[in-house]
C-alpha positions in Angstrom: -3.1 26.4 -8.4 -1.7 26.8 -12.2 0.6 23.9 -13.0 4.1 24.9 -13.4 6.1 22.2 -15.5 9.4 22.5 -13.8 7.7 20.6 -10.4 7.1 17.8 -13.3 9.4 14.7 -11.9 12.1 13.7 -14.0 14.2 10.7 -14.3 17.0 11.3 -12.1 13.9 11.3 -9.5 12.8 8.2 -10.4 16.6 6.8 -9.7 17.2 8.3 -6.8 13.9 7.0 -5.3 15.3 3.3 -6.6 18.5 4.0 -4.6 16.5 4.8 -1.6 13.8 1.4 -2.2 15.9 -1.0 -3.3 16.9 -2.6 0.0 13.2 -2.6 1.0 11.4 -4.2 -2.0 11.5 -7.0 -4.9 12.9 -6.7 -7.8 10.4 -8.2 -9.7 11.0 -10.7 -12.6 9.9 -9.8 -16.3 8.8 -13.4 -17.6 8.0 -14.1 -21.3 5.2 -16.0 -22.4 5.2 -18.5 -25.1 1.0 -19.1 -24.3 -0.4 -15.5 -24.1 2.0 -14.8 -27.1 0.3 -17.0 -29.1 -3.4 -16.7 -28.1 -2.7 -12.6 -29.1 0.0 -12.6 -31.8 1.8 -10.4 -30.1 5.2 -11.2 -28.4 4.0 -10.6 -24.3 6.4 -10.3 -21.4 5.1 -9.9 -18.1 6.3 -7.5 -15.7 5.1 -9.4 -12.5 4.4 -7.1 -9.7 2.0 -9.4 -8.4 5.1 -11.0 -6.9 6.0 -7.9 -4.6 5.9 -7.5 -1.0 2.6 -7.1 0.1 1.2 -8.6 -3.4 1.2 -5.0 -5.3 3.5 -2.3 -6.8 2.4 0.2 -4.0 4.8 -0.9 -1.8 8.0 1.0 -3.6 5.5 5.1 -3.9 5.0 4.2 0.1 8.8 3.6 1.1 9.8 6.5 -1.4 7.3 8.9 0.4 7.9 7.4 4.1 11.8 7.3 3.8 13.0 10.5 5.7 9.1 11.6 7.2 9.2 12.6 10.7 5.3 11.9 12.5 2.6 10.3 12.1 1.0 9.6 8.9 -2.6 9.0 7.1 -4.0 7.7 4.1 -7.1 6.8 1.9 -7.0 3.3 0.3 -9.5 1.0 -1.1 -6.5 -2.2 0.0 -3.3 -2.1 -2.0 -1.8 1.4 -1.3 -3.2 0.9 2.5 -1.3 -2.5 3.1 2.1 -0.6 1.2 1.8 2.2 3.7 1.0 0.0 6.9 4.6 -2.3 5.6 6.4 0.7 4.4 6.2 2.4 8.0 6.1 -0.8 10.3 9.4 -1.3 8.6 10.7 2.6 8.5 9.1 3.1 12.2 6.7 5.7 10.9 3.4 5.5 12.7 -0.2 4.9 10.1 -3.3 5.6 10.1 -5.7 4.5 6.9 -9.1 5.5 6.3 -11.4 3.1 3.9 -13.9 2.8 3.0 -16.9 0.9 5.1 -17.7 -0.5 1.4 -14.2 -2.4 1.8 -13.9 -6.3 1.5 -12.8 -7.6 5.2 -9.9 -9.5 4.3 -8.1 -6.1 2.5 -8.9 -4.3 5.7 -7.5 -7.3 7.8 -4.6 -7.7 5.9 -3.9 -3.6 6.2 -4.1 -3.7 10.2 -1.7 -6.9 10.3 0.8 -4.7 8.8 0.6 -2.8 11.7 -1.4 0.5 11.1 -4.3 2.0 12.6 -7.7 1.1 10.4 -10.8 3.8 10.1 -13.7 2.7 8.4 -15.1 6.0 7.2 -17.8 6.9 3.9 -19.5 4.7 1.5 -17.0 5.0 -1.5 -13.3 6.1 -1.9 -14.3 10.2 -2.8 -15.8 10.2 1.3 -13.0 8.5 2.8 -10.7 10.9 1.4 -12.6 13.7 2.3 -12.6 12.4 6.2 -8.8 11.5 6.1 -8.0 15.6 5.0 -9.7 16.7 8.0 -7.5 15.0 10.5 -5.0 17.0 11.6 -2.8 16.1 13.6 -1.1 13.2 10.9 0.7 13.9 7.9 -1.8 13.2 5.0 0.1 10.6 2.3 -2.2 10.6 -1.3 -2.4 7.3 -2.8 -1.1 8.6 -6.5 -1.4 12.6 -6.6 2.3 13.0 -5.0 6.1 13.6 -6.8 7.6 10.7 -4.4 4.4 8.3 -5.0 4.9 8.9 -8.1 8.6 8.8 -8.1 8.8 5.3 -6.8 6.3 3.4 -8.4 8.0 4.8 -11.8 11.1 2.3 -10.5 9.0 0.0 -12.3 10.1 1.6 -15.5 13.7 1.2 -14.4 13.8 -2.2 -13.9 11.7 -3.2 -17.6 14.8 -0.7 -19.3 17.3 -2.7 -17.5 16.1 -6.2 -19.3 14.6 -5.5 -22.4 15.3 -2.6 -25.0 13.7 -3.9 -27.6 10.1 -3.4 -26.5 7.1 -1.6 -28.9 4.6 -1.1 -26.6 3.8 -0.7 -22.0 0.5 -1.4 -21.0 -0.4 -0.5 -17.7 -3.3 -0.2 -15.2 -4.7 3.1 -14.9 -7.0 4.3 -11.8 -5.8 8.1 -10.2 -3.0 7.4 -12.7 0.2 6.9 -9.9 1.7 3.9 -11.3 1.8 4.9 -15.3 3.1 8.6 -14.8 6.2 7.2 -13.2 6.0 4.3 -15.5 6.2 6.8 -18.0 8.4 8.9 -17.2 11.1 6.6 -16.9 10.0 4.7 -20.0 10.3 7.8 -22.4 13.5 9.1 -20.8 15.8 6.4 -22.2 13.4 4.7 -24.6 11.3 7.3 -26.6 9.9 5.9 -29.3 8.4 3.1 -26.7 4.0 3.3 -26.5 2.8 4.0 -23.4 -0.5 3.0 -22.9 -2.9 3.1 -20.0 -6.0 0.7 -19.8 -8.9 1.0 -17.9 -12.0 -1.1 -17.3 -14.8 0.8 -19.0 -16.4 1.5 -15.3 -14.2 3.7 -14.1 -12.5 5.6 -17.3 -11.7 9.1 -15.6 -8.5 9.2 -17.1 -9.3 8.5 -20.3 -12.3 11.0 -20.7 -9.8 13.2 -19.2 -7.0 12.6 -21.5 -9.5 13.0 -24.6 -10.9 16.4 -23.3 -8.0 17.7 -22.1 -9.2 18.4 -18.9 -9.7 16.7 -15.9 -12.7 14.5 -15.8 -15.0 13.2 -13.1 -16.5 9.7 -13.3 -18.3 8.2 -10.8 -17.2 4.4 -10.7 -19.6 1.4 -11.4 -19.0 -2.0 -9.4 -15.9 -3.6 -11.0 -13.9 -6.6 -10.5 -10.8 -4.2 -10.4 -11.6 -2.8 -7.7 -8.2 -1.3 -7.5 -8.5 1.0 -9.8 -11.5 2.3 -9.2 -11.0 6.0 -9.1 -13.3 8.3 -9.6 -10.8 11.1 -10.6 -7.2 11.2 -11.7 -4.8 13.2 -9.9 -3.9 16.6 -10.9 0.1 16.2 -11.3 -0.8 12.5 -12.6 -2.9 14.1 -15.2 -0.2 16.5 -16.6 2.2 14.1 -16.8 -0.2 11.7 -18.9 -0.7 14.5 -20.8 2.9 14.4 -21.9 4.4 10.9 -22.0 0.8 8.8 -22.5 0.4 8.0 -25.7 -3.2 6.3 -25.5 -5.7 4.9 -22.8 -8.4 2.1 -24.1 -11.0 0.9 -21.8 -12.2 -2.7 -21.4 -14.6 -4.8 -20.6 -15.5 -6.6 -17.6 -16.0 -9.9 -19.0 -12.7 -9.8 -20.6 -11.2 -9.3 -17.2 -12.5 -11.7 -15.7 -11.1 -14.5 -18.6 -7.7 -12.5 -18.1 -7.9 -13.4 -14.4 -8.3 -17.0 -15.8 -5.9 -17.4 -18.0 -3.1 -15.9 -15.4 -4.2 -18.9 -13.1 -4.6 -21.6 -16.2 -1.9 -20.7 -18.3 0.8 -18.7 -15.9 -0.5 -20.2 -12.5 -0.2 -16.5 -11.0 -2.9 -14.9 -8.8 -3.6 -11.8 -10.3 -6.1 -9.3 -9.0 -8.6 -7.3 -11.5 -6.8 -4.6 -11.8 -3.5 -6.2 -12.6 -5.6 -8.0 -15.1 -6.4 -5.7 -17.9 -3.4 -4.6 -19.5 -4.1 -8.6 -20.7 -7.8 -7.3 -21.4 -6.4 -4.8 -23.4 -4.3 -6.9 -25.6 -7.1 -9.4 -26.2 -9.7 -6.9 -27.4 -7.3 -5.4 -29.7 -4.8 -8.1 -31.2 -4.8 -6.3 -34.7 -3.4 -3.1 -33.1 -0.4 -5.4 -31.2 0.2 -8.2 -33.6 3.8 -8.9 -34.1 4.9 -6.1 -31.7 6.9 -6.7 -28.3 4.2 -5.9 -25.4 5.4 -5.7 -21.7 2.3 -6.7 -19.8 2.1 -4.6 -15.8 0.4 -6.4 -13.8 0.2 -4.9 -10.8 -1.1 -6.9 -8.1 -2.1 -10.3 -6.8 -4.2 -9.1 -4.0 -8.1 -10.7 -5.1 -10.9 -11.1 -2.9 -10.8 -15.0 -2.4 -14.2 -14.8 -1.6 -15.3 -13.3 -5.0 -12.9 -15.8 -6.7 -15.4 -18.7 -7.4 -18.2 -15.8 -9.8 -14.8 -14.7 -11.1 -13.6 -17.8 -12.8 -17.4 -18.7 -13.9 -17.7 -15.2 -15.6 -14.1 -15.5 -17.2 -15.2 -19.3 -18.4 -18.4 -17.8 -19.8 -16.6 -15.5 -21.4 -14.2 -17.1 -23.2 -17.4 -19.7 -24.3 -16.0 -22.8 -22.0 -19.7 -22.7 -20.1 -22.8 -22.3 -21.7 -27.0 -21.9 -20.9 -28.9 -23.4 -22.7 -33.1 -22.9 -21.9 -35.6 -25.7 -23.0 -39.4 -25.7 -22.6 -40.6 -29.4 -22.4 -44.1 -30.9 -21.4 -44.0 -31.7 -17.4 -44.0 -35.3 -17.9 -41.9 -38.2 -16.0 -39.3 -38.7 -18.6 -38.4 -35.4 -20.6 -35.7 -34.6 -18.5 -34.0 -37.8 -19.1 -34.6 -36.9 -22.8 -32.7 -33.8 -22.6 -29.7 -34.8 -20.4 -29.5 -38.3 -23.0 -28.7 -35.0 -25.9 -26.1 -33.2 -23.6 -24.2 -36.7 -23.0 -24.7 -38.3 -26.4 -22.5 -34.6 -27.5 -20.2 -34.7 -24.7 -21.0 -32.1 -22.6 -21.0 -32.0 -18.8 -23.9 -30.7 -17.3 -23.2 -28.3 -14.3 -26.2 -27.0 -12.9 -29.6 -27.6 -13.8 -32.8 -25.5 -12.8 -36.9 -26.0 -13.7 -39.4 -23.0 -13.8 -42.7 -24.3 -13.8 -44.3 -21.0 -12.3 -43.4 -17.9 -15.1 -46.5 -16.1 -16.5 -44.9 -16.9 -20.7 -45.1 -20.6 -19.4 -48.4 -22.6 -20.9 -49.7 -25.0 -18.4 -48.2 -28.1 -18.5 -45.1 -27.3 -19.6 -41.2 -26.5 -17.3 -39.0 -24.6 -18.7 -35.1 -26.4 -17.8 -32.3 -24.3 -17.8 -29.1 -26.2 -18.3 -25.3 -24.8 -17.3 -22.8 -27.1 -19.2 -19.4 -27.0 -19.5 -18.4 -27.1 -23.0 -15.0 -27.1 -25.5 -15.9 -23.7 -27.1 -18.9 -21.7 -28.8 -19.3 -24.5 -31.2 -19.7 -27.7 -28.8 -22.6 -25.6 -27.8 -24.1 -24.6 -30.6 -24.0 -28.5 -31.7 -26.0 -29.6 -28.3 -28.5 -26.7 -29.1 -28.9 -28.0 -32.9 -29.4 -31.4 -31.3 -32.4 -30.2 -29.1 -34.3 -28.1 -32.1 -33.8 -31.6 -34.1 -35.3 -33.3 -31.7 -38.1 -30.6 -31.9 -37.3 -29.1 -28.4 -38.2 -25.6 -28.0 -34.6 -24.5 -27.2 -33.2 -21.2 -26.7 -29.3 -19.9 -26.4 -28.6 -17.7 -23.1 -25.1 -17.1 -23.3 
């Protein structure tokens, strides 16, 4: 069906979907912060949705679309937009239903049925689930971010940044089937037009931003991500129009640098922030020239991480941001050289976590082990100075990451 611009949500939408929310959600705070301001040179307030009910933004789309529904409802979520929806109508007294996928982690699909709703594990990926949920017809079918009150309500968001800060440069936002940063939008370039909206997405699942660049709706099949929550396959089609119009840019990121931003929420902020609430710091920290000196407002979007993921997520984000480093070493198998090696990591201070020998590999000579060491380190350099110190002590030593 041709898209006709007058259905396009405006901001008079946006408010009267805050009038009908308000009572049942957060208002969220917008903190600054002195430590992400100065590891990007930019001047970074947080808009800390992380802190809403049911740890996400969802929650204010799901009581904008339930308010006023008569029946039973259903829905596709991959955990954040299912827990909003199982809240938003325990709370309204609108029966739910929500399909996921069987690919879901345990606790999101847990956490969705102690909200009260009705849980169908269905497909292997979000695109099957969806395509289940549309058959059944007897509930009223809710999309997760291709709907004017979803849409609508999470754009409150916008509302609430306007009301504290004016002087603002640039929005970065999460970007999956593109819900959040249409409204976002919307309301942001209504009052404040000269504001940069941009979307970021992790660079395995960048529907929107193919789309955005070929000006047509693209399909990209996601890769495994730690923000899970956004990812989407395919952008929405009223969500797509309305980038079209009010986005000014999307950037993709990687997953490494998510996972430090996941890090440096809990070091530096002590907030739990999930993946995909994670990358609009991503995308800061991979382009600091682009927003040096410019007032950033940071959406993060949700707090809801797999706890049992959280351990590989904290040892990626410390490898990535050069706090742990491997270092291989090929030594004769004789009592005494590992004694020699560990002698170099303490004489330069590191802390050895882990330590492995391979004395079985095919590029092994006989005779010899190869030990691979995981040490905790300062930064890049403390590590490069223990690896000096083995190759002057004529140790076959070799760099992994």
């Amino acid at each position: 069906m041709p898209f006709n611009e007058s259905e396009m949500i405006t901001i008079k939408d946006i408010r009267a979907g805050y009038q009908r929310i308000k009572k049942f959600i957060h208002k969220t705070p917008i903190i600054h912060s002195d430590s992400f301001s100065r590891i990007t040179g930019a001047k970074v307030y947080i808009k800390a949705e992380n802190f809403q009910k049911t740890g996400s933004f969802k929650v204010r789309g799901a009581f904008n679309k339930l308010s006023g529904i008569k029946g039973k409802v259903i829905t596709v979520s991959m955990g954040n937009h299912a827990q909003a929806v199982a809240f938003a109508g325990s709370k309204l007294g609108v029966k739910t239903k929500v399909v996921m996928p069987v690919t879901v982690p345990i606790v999101k699909a847990e956490a969705t049925r102690g909200y009260g709703a009705l849980v169908e594990l269905k497909g292997e990926n979000y695109s099957q689930a969806l395509e289940y949920a549309k058959t059944q017809k007897d509930y009223i079918f809710i999309h997760g971010f291709d709907d004017e009150k979803i849409i609508a309500g999470q754009g409150t968001i916008g509302l609430e940044i306007i009301e504290e800060i004016k002087d603002i440069d640039a929005v970065l936002v999460p970007v999956g089937g593109g819900g959040l940063i249409s409204g976002i939008a919307v309301a942001l370039k209504s009052v404040l037009p000269d504001v940069k909206v941009i979307g970021v997405q992790t660079k395995s699942a960048i529907s929107a931003l193919l789309s955005l660049k070929r000006d047509k709706i693209v399909e990209f099949q996601p890769k495994p991500t730690i923000a899970d929550g956004i990812a989407i396959g395919r952008i929405g089609e009223l969500n797509f129009e309305i980038m079209k119009k009010y986005v000014d840019d999307i950037i993709a990121v990687e997953e490494g640098t998510i996972a430090m931003s996941i890090l440096l929420f809990l070091e530096r902020k002590k907030m739990v922030v999930e993946g995909a609430g994670a990358v609009p710091l991503a995308g800061i920290l991979e382009n600091k020239r682009r927003f040096h000196g410019k007032n950033v407002v940071l959406v993060v979007s949700g707090g809801n991480i797999d706890f049992n993921l959280i351990d590989k997520i904290i040892y990626r984000g410390l490898v990535q941001s050069g706090r742990i480093g491997v270092i291989e070493v090929v030594v004769e198998d004789v009592p005494g050289s590992l004694q020699a090696l560990t002698e170099i990591i303490a004489r330069n201070k590191g802390n050895i976590l882990d330590v492995q020998h391979d004395r079985i590999s095919k590029d092994l000579p006989l005779g010899k082990t190869k030990i691979t060491f995981t040490i905790e380190i300062r930064d890049p350099e403390h590590l490069k100075e223990i690896f000096l110190d083995f190759k002057r002590k004529k140790f076959s030593a070799k760099l992994v990451k």
